[in-house]
N, C-alpha and C positions, 0 to 999 in steps of 0.2 A: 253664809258660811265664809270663815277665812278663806285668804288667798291658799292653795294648795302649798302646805310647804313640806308634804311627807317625801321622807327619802327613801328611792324606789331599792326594791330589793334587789342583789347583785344577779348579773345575769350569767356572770360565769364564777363560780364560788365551790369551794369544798361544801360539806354538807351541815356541818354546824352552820358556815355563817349564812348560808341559804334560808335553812329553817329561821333562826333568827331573825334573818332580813325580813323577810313573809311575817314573821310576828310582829316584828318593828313596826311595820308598815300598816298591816291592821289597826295595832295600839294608836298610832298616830291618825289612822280613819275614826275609830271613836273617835278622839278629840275634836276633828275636823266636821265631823258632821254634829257635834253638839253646840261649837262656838257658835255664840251670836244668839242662842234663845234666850226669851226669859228664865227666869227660874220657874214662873208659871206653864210657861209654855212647856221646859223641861217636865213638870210633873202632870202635865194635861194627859190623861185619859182616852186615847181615840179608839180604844177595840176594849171590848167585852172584859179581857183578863186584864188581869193588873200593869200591863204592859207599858212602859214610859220614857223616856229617853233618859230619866234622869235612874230610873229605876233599875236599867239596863247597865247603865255604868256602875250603878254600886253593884249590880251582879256581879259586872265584870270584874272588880274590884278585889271581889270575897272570891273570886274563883283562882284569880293571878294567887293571894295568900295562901290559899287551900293548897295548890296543887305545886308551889316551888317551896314556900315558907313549911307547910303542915307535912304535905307527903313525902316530897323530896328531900328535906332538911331535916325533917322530925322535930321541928321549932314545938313547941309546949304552950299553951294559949294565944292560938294566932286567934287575931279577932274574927267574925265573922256574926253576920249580920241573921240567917237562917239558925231556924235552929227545928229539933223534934218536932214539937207541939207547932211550928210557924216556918216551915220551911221555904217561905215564899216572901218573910218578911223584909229580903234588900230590895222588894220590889214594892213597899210600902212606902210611898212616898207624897209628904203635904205640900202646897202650895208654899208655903212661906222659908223650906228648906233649899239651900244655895245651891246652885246648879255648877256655878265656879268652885265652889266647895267641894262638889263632888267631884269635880272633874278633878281636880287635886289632890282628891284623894284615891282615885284610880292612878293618875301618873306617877304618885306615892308608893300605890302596891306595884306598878310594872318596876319601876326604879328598883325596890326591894325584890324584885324577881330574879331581876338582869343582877345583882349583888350573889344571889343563892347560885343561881347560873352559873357562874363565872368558876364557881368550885370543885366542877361536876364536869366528867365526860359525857360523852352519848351514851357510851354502855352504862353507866351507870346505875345503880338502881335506887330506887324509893328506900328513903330509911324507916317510913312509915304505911301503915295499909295493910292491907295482905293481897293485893294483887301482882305486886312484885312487878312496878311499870319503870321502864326507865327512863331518861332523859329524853334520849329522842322519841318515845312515847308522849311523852306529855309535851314536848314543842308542835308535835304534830295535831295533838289533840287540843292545844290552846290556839294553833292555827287554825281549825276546825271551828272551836267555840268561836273566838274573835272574830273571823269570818264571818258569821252566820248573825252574829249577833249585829255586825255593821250593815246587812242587808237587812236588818229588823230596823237601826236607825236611819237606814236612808227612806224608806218607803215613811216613817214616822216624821219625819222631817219634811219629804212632801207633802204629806199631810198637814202639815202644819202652819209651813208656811212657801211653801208650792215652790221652796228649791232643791234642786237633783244633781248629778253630776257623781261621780264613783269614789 
């Protein structure tokens, strides 16, 4: 892995830039624990599900578009990788597919997130759905997803190639 160069989230902060900072910081853990594989190693296989470091990011990817571009924005054919019939498909990932690629294209969709962001209170609400989530719903919930999903790539990572570190 690269040298750590994610920026720690604020320790004394209003609440927007709290929540923020914790996403931030996550988003910058993806990146941090994918630098330096192959793109093989990115799409290697080591558990039973379709699980993959490289697969993991385009998760993350389609979930950043979904939940600031689709729901919150009500943007009109955000891309996305899943679909009915293949709900699992951002997690379909070949050998010969760029792992810098994808990682580009996940700090693509956070860039485009932090842009919808930027428009939006906390109170705010989803222009799309019908759950009626608001902003500070979905930062909390994308701190949530992100989280979780970077303790899938760190243990993936040791696995891989036996380096650790948060």
């Amino acid at each position: 892995m690269d040298i750590d160069t994610r920026t720690e989230p604020p320790e004394a902060a209003g609440e927007r830039e709290t929540l923020t900072g914790f996403l931030d910081y996550f988003r910058d853990t993806v990146v941090m624990k994918a630098a330096g594989l192959s793109d093989a190693d990115g799409a290697k296989r080591l558990l039973p599900s379709l699980t993959t470091v490289s697969g993991l990011i385009r998760h993350l990817a389609d979930v950043e578009r979904f939940w600031f571009r689709d729901r919150l924005d009500g943007q009109q054919g955000v891309p996305a990788r899943w679909t009915a019939e293949d709900p699992d498909a951002e997690f379909r990932v070949d050998d010969g597919e760029s792992l810098a690629e994808i990682i580009a294209d996940y700090q693509a969709a956070c860039r485009e997130s932090c842009e919808v962001l930027a428009r939006y209170d906390l109170e705010d609400r989803c222009r799309a759905g019908d759950r009626g989530q608001n902003v500070r719903w979905i930062l909390v919930h994308m701190i949530e997803e992100t989280g979780r999903h970077c303790g899938h790539l760190d243990i993936l990572r040791e696995l891989l190639d036996g380096t650790t570190g948060d």
